[in-house]
Wavefront OBJ file of the C-alpha trace (Angstrom):
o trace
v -20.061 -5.513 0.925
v -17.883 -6.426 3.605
v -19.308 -9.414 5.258
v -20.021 -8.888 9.176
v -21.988 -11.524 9.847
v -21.879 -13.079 14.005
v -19.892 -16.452 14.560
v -21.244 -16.257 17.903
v -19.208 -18.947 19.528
v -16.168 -18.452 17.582
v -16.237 -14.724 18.547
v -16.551 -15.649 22.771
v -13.396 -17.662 21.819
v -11.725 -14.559 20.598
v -12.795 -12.403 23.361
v -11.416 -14.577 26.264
v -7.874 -15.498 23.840
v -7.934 -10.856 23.522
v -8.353 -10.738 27.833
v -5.368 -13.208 28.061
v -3.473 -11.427 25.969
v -3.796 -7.979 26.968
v -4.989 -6.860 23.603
v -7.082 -3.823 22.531
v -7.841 -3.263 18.586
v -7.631 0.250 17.340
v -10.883 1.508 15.422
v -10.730 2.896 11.770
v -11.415 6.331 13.277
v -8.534 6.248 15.710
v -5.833 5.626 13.045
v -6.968 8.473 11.142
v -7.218 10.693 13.998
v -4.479 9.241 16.607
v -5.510 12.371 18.576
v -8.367 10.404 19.793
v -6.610 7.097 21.098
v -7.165 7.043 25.015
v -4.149 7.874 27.413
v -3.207 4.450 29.059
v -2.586 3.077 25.551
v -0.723 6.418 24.604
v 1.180 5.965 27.532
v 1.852 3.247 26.800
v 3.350 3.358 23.658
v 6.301 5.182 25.528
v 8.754 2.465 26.224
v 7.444 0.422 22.648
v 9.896 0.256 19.126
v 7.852 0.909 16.110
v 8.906 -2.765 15.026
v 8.369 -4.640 18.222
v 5.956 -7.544 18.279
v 3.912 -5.694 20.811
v -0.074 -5.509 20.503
v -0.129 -1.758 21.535
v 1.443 -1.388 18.146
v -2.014 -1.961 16.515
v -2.541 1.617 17.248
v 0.483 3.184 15.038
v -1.261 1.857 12.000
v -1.354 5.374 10.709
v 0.056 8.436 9.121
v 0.718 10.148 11.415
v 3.523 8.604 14.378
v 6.337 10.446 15.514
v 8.734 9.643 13.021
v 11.288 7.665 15.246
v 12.233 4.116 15.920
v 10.869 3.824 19.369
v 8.978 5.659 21.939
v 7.107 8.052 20.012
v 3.612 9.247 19.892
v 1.646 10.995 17.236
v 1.799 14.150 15.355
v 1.121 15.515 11.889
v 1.171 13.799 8.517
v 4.218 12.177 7.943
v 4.730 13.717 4.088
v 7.746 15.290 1.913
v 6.980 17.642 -0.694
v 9.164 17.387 -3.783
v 9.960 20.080 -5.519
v 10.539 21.227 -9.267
v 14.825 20.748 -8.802
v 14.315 16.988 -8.502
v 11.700 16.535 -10.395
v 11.514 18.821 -13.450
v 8.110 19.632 -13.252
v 6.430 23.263 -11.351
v 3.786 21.255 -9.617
v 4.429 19.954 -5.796
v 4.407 16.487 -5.424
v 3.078 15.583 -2.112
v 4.164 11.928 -0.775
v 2.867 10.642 2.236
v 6.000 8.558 3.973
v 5.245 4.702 4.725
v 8.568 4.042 6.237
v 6.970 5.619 9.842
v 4.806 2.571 10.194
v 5.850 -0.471 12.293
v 7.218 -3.095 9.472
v 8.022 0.230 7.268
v 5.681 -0.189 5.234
v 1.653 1.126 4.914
v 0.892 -2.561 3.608
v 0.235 -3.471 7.591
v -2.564 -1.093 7.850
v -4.496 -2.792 4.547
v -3.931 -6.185 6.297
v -5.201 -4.862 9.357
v -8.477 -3.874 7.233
v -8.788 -7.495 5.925
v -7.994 -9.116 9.202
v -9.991 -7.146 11.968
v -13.438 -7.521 10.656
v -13.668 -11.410 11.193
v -11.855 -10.775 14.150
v -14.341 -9.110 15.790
v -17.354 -11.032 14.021
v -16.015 -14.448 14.975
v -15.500 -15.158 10.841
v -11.951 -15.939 11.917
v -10.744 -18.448 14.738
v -7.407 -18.100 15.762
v -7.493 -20.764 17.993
v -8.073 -22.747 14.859
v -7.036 -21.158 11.899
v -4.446 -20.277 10.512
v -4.207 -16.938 8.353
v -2.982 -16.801 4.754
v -1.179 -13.805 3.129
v -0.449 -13.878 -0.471
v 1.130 -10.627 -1.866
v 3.823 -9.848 -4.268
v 5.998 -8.573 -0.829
v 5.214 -6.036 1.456
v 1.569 -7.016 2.383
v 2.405 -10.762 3.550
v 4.372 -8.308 5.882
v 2.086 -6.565 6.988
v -0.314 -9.509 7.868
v 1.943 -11.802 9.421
v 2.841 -8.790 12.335
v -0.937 -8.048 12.444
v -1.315 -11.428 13.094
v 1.628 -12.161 15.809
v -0.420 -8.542 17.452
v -3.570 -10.451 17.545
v -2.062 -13.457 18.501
v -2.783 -14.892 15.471
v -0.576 -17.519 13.600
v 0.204 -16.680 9.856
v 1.224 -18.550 6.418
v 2.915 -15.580 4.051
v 2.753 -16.450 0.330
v 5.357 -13.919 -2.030
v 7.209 -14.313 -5.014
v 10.816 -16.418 -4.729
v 12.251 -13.588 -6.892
v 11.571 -10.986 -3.719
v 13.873 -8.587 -2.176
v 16.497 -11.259 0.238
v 14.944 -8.663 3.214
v 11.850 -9.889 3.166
v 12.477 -13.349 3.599
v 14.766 -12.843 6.456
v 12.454 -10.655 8.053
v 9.611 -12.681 7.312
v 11.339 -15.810 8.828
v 11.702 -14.315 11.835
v 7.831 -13.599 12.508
v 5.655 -15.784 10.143
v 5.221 -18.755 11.119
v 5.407 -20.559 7.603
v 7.020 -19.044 4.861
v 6.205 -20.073 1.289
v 8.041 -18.733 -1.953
v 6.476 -18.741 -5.126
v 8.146 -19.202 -8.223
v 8.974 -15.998 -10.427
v 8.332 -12.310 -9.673
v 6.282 -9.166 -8.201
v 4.163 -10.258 -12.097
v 3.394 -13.847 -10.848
v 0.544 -12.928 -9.524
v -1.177 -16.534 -10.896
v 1.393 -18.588 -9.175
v 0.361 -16.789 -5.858
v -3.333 -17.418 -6.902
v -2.735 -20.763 -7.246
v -0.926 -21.572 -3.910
v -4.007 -20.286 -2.057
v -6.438 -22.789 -3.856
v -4.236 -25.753 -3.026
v -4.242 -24.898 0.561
v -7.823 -24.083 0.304
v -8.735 -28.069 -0.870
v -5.537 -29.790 1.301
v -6.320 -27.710 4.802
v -9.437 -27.259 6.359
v -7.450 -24.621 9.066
v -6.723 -21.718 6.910
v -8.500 -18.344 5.819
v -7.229 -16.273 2.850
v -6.942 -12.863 3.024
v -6.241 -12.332 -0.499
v -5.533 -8.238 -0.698
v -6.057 -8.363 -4.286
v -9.938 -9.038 -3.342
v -10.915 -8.428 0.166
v -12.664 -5.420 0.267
v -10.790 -4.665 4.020
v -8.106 -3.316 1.846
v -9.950 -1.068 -0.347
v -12.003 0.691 3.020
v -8.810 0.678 5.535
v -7.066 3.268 2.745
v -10.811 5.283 1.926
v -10.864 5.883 5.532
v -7.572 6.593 6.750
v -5.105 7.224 3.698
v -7.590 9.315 1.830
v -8.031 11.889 4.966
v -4.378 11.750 5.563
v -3.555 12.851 2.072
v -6.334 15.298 2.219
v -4.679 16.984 5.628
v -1.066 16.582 4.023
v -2.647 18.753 0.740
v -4.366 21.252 2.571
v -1.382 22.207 4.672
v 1.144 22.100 1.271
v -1.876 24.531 -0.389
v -3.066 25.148 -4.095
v -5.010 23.071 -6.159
v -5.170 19.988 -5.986
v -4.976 18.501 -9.323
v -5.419 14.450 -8.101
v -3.030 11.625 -6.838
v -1.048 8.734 -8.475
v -0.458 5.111 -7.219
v 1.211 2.257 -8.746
v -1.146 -1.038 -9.034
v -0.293 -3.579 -6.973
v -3.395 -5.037 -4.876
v -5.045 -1.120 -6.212
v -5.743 -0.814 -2.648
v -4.506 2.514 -2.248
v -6.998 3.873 -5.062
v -9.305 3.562 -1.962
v -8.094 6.946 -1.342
v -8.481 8.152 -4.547
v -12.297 7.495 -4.090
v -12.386 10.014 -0.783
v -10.398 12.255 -2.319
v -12.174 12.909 -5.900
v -15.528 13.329 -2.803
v -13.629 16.162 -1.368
v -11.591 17.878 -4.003
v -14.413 17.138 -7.272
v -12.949 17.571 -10.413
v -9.550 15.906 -9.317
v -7.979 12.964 -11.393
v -7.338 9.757 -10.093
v -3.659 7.949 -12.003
v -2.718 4.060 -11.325
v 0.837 3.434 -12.610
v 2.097 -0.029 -13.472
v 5.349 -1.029 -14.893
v 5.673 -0.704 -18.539
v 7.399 -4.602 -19.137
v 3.786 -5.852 -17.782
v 1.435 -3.124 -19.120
v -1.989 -5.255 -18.244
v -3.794 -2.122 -17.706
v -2.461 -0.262 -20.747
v -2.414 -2.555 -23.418
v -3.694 -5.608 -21.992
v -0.061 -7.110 -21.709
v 2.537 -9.293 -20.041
v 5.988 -9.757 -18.856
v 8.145 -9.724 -16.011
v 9.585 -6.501 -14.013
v 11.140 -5.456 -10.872
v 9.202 -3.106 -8.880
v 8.980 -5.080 -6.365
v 5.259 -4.724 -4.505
v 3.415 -4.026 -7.313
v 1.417 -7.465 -8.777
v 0.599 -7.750 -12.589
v -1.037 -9.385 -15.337
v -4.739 -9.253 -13.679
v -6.812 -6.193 -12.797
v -7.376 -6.581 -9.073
v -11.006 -7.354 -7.636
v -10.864 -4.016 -5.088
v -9.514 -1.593 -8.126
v -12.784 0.497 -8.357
v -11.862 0.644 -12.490
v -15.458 3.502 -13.270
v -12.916 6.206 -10.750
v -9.983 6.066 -12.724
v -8.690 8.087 -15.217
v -5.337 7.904 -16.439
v -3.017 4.398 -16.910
v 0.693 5.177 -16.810
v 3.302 2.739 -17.534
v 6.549 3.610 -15.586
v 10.237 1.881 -17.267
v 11.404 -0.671 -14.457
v 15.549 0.743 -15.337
v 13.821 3.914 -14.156
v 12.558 3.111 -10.872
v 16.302 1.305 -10.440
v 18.401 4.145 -11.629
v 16.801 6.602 -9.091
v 17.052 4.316 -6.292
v 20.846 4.330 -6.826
v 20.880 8.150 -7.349
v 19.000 8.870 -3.978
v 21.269 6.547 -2.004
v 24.774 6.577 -2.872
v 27.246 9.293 -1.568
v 27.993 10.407 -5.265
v 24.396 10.458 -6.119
v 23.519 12.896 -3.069
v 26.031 15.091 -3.778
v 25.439 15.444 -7.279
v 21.689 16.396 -6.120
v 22.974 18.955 -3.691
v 25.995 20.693 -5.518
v 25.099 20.186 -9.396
v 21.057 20.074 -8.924
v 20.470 22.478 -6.501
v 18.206 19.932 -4.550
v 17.983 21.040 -0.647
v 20.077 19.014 1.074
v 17.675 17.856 4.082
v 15.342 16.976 1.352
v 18.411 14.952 -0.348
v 18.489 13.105 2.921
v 15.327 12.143 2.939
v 15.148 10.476 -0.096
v 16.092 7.553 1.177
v 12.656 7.227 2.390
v 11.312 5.951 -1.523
v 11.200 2.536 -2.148
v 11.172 1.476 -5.762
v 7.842 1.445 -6.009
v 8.059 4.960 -4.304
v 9.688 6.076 -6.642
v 7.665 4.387 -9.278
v 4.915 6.682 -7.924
v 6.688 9.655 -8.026
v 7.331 9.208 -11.771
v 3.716 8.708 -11.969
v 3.062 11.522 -10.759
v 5.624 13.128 -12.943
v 4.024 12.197 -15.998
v 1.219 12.999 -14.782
v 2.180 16.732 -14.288
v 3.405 16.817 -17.522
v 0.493 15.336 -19.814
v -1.989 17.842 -17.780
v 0.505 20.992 -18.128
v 0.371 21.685 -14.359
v 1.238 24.735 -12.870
v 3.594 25.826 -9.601
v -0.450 26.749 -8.146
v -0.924 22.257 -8.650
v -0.538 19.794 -6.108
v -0.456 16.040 -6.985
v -0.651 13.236 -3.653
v 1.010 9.884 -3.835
v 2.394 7.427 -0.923
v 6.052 6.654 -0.511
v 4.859 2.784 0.285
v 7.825 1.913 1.400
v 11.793 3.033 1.644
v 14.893 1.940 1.039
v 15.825 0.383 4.030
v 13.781 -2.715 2.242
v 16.219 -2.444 -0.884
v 20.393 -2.246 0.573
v 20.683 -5.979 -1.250
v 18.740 -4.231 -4.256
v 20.992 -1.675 -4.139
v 24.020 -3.835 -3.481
v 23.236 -6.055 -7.384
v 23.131 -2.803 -9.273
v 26.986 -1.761 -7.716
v 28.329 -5.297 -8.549
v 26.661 -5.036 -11.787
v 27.313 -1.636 -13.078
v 30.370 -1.091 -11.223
v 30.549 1.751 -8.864
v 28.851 4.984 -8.882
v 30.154 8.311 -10.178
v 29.007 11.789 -10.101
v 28.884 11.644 -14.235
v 26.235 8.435 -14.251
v 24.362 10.484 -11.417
v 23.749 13.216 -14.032
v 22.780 10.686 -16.566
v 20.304 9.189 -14.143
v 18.553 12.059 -12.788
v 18.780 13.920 -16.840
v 17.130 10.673 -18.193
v 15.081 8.300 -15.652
v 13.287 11.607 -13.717
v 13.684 14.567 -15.839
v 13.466 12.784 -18.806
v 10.128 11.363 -18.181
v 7.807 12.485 -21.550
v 4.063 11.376 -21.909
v 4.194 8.446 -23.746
v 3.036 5.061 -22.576
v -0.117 6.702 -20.499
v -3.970 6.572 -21.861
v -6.293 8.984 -20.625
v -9.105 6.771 -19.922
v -12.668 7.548 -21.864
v -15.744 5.688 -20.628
v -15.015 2.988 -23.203
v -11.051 2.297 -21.971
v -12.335 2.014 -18.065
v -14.728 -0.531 -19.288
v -12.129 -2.250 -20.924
v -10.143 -2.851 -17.863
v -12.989 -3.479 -15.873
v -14.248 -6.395 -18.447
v -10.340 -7.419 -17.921
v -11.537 -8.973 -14.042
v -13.849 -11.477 -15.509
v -11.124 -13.638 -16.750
v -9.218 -13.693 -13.103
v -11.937 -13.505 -11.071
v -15.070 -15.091 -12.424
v -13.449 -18.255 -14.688
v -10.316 -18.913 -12.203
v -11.181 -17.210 -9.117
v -15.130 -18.083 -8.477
v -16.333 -14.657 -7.901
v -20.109 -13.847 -8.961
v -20.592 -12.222 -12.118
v -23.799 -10.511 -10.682
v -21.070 -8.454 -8.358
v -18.685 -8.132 -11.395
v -21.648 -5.987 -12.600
v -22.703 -4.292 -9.583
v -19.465 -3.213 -9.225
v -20.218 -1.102 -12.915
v -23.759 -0.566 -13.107
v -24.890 0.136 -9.576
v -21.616 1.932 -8.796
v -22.725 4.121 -6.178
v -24.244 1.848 -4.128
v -21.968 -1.077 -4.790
v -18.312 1.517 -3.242
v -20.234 3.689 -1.530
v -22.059 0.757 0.324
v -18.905 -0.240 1.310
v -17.037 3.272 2.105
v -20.084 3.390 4.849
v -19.435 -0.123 6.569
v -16.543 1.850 8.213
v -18.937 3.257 11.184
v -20.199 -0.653 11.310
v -16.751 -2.174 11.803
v -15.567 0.197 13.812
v -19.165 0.041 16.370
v -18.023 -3.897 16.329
v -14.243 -3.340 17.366
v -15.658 -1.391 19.812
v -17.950 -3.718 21.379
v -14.987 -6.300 21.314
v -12.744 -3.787 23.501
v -15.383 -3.596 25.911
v -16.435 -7.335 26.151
v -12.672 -7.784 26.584
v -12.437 -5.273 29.313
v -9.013 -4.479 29.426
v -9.684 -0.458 29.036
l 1 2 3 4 5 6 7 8 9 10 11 12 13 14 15 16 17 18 19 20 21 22 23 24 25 26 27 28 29 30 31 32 33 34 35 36 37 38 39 40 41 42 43 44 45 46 47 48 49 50 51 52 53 54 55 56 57 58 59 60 61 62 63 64 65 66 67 68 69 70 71 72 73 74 75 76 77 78 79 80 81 82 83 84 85 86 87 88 89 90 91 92 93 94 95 96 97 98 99 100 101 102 103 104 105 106 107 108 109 110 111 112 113 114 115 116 117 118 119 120 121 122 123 124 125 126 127 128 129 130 131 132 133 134 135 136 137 138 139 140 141 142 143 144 145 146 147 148 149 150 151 152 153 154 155 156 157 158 159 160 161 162 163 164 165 166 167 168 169 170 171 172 173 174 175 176 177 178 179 180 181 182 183 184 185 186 187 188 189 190 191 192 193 194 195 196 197 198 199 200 201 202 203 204 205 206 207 208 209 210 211 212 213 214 215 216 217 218 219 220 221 222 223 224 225 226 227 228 229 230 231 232 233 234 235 236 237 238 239 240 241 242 243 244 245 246 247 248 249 250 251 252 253 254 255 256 257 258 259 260 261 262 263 264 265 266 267 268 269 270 271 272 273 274 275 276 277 278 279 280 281 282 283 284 285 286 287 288 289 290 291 292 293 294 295 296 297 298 299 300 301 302 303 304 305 306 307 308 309 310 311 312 313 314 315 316 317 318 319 320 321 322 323 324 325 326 327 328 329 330 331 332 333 334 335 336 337 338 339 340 341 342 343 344 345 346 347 348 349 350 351 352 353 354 355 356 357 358 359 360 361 362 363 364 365 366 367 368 369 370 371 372 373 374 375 376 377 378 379 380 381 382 383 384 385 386 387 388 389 390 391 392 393 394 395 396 397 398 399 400 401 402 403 404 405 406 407 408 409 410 411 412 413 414 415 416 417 418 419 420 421 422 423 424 425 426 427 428 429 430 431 432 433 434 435 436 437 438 439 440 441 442 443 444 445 446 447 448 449 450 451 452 453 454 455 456 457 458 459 460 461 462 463 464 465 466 467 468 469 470 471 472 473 474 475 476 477 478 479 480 481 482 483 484 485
């Protein structure tokens, strides 16, 4: 459970620093139905980029902004739905589109889950603390704009080996910046950086995504429903969603979704040079976001059914294809891909795209139909990636209509059913057991909750899928002791 416990004076604190600042916090129901927000913030919103460090921003944490870079309001799901020409397979693949969220990613609205709750309970000081954001990229992000919103000063922990755009950006709005050595698979070294500020500083709280619960609730509550609306408006059946790793935040959704469509399948992709979840393995890749070589405290192992292990080259070939001029028109005039949906392409990240293979694979292993749907998240897009993007060119050499064909024949059409597992009760336990020796022996965790987590499953996730109504009753209660609507 999500602990909401009172820090009575640390929360008055909080209050009067919110009335200074003019700040109102969005609840969990208003970023999945935006619809709801009241006017004078809508308004607003009218004159605000999606980017700015503005606290009226707090309330486009969601799906569903006008997609534009400043000024806009709400609307529908922001989704694409690719189709059989790109993708080889009959079955629509839904992806919801993260690039639409201020810092262009949907990494700020799991921080905003891990933050917000000791916000509002007083847990967290910012007149004292400091707050700490390891991640392997985009979720260090996220949290260190949450926290310049709350007013908030931040520490962001990521990989050395990271995307140059994330530093830069991340200079410009964290206030310390600290590079770990290796890659998105150092997940240890990131660990490890939190302890010693833990025993050297007595003015920092972690918000560790790979274990605070925040995470796991903020995408149950508002990426499941989102997905849910997206599907539902696409139509057919929906056959079940696929998301790479990473923190396994984003399986939150899977959770809501396998409530509302039962009998759907729940797929968590990693990348096949670090196949922890596969075959208990190691090694270093690069798609970037997603963390390796531990199974993360918030991945709700019992709900999953299918590992898939995606080929980094893969993930890097098709960013390439989708944004260079030869690559589009390949698409368009060889392919027969539509060219607005060409266009748009260039909102997958790599680990976008990483998910769309996923779901790929996926379509292929269960023999899915034109009558399927399958739901993922575009995380990110490739406006994270131009330096990315940039490497490939000076290593390759340039791009050419003939090594677009190659790319799209073997890195997306190509994709067969090997290196997946269609996990049997033994196999999820497997993974599960995998937790004890990150989280128990290195980590401190209890091995009591280790178990709940298995054997009193539905009251261990669905205690916490109902603290949303708690959290957001509390956020509530902070608005209105702040008094600025």
């Amino acid at each position: 459970m999500i602990d909401l416990t009172k820090n009575e004076a640390a929360l008055e604190r909080n209050i009067k620093r919110a009335r200074e600042r003019n700040i109102v916090i969005p609840t969990l129901h208003q970023m999945a139905h935006p619809e709801d927000i009241p006017e004078k913030i809508r308004a607003s919103l009218k004159d605000i980029g999606l980017w700015d460090i503005n606290s009226r921003n707090l309330f486009r944490i969601t799906w569903k902004n006008e997609p534009k870079e400043k000024g806009g309001l709400f609307g529908g799901v922001n989704y694409i739905v690719l189709p059989e020409e790109l993708t080889g397979v009959k079955a629509k693949i839904v992806a919801l589109v993260g690039k639409w969220f201020p810092t262009g990613c949907h990494k700020v609205g799991a921080s905003f889950g891990c933050l917000v709750p000791r916000l509002v309970t007083g847990q967290f000081d910012p007149t004292y603390h400091k707050a700490v954001w390891p991640s392997t990229g985009n979720y260090c992000r996220g949290g260190a704009y949450n926290s310049a919103l709350l007013g908030c000063e931040s520490i962001a922990i990521l990989p050395q080996g990271m995307s140059r755009e994330r530093f830069e950006w991340l200079s410009q709005v964290a206030g310390e910046v600290i590079a770990t050595p290796g890659c998105e698979s150092n997940v240890k070294e990131i660990f490890d950086k939190t302890w010693e500020l833990r025993n050297t500083r007595s003015d920092v709280v972690i918000f560790n995504q790979f274990e605070e619960m925040g995470n796991h609730l903020w995408h149950y509550t508002v990426t499941g429903p989102a997905i849910e609306e997206a599907v539902r408006e696409v139509g057919g059946r929906f056959a079940g969603c696929c998301f790479t790793s990473g923190s396994a935040g984003t399986t939150g959704a899977g959770d809501y979704l396998k409530e509302v469509f039962p009998g759907s399948q729940v797929a968590v992709g990693e990348a096949l040079q670090c196949p922890t979840l596969l075959l208990n393995g190691y090694g270093d890749h690069r798609i970037e976001g997603i963390g390796d070589k531990h199974v993360p405290w918030v991945h709700n192992v019992k709900n999953t059914d299918m590992v898939i292990a995606i080929d980094d080259a893969d993930s890097l070939n098709l960013l390439r294809l989708f944004n260079d001029e030869k690559g589009r028109e390949y698409l368009i005039e060889e392919a027969g891909v539509d060219a607005d949906l060409v266009e748009a392409l260039s909102l997958l990240g790599i680990s976008g795209i990483a998910n769309v293979l996923c779901a790929v694979k996926f379509a292929k292993y269960y023999e899915l139909t034109e009558k399927d749907v399958i739901a993922t998240v575009l995380t990110d897009s490739a406006e994270m990636y131009a330096s990315r993007i940039a490497e490939l060119n000076e290593r390759l050499g340039s791009y050419s209509r003939t090594r677009a064909a190659v790319d799209h024949a073997r890195s997306m059409l190509g994709q067969g059913t090997d290196n997946l597992l269609e996990l049997t009760y033994p196999e999820k336990k497997r993974i599960h057991n995998l937790k004890y020796y990150t989280w128990i022996e290195q980590q401190g965790r209890e091995l009591s909750e280790l178990n709940a987590q298995w054997y009193d499953y539905d009251n261990y996730w669905g205690g916490i899928h109902g603290q949303a109504a708690e959290i957001d009753k509390l956020i509530c209660q902070f608005n209105d002791a702040v008094g600025v609507i």
